[in-house]
Structure formats: structure tokens, C-alpha cells
C-alpha positions in Angstrom: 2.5 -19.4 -18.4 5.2 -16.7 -16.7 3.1 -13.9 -17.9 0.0 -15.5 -16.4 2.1 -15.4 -13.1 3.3 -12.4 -13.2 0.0 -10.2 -14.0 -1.4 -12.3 -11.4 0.7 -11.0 -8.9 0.3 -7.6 -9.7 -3.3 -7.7 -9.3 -3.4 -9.5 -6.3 -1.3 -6.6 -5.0 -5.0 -4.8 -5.6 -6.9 -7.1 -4.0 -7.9 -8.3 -7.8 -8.6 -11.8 -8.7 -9.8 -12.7 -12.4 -10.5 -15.8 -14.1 -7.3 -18.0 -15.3 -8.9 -17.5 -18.7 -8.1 -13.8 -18.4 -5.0 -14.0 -17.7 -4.4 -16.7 -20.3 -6.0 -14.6 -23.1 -4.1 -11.6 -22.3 -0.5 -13.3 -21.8 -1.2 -14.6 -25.3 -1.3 -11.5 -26.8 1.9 -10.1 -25.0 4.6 -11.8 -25.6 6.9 -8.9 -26.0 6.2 -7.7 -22.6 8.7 -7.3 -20.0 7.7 -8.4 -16.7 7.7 -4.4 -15.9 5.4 -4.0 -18.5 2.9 -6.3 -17.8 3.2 -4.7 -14.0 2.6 -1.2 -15.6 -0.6 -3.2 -17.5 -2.1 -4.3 -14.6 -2.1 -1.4 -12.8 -3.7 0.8 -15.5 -6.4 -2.0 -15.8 -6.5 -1.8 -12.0 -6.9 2.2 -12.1 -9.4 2.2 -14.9 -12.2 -0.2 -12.9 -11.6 1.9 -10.1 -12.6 4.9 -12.1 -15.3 3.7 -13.7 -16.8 3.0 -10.0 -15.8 -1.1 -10.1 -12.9 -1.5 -7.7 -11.4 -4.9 -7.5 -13.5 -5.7 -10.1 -10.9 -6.2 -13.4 -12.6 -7.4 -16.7 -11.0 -8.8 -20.0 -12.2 -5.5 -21.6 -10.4 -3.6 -19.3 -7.2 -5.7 -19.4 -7.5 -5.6 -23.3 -8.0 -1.3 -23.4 -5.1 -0.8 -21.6 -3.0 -3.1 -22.9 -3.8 -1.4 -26.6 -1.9 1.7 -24.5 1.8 0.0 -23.9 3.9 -0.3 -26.9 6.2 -2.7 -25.5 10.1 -1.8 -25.5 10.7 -4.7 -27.4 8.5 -3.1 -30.9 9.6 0.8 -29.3 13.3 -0.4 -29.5 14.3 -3.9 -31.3 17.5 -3.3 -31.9 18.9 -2.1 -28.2 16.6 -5.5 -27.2 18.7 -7.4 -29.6 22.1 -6.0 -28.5 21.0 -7.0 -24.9 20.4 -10.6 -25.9 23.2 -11.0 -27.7 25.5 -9.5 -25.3 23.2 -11.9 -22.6 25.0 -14.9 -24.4 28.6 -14.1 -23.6 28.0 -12.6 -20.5 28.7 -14.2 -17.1 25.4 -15.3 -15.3 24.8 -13.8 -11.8 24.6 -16.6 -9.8 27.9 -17.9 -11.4 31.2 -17.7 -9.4 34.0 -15.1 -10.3 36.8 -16.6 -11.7 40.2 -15.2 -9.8 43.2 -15.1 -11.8 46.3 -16.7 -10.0 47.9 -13.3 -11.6 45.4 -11.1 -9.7 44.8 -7.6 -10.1 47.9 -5.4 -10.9 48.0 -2.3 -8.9 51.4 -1.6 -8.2 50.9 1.7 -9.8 48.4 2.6 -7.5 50.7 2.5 -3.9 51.7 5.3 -2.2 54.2 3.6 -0.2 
């Protein structure tokens, strides 16, 4: 359903609006995308109507071509994918508050008084 979304939103940036059953079919077929990639699919489906004279006018073929173009980084690159999800899991979310040490940082060594 994200996927949907997100290519959604990227062709509306065109002025683009196809059927849920587009994006539905297509978002089925990529889930290794990033977000980014399924931005970079959009446009290319985007560029290629306008070249072939139909602007605004995305089809499922066209969706489909280019999408046979991006070999997501997730198949170009498994194992740096991997390392980033496992690191993911120990790391500290960003919307998570720093913890302070009562220590705090030690930085004696770094007066010039």
C-alpha cells in the first residue's frame, strides 16, 4: 500500500493521475524498491509518454517498460542492504531522546586554559 502512495505522489508532481489498479499492479511487482527508486520509476514512465507525444497520459505499459530498466539496490547490492538492516536494529531511532551520561563528555585534554 506505501508503494501505491509513494508513486502516486511522484506522478502527481507531473500532473499524472492513473487508475488505483495501476499503481496496485506495479507496487506488487516492486517490493524491493526504495522509495527513491520508485520516484526514479515514475519519472522515466512520466518522460517516456511525453516522448511518445502522450503527456500526462501514463499507461501500465509504460509503468511496466521502465520499471524492467531499474535493478533495484536491494538485488544490485544485498549484502550492504543487509548490513544496513542489521545495523537498523541496534541503532538508536531518530525521533528517540539522547541519553546524557551523568559522567558527561571528558574533555579536559582539550582546554587551553
Amino acid at each position: 500500500m506505501e508503494r501505491c502512495q509513494i508513486l502516486k505522489i511522484h506522478l502527481e508532481r507531473f500532473g499524472i493521475e492513473v487508475p488505483q489498479e495501476y499503481l496496485e499492479a506495479i507496487a506488487a511487482s516492486t517490493d524491493k524498491f526504495s522509495g527513491a527508486e520508485l520516484e526514479t520509476l515514475a519519472s522515466e514512465a512520466a518522460l517516456l509518454a511525453f516522448d511518445e507525444g502522450r503527456p500526462q497520459q501514463v499507461t501500465l505499459a509504460d509503468l511496466e517498460n521502465c520499471q524492467q530498466n531499474i535493478t533495484p539496490l536491494a538485488i544490485q547490492d544485498a549484502a550492504a542492504v543487509e548490513r544496513m538492516q542489521s545495523w537498523s536494529k541496534i541503532a538508536r531511532p531518530a525521533s528517540s531522546p539522547v541519553q546524557v551520561s551523568k559522567k558527561g563528555l571528558r574533555t579536559s585534554r582539550f582546554r587551553t586554559n
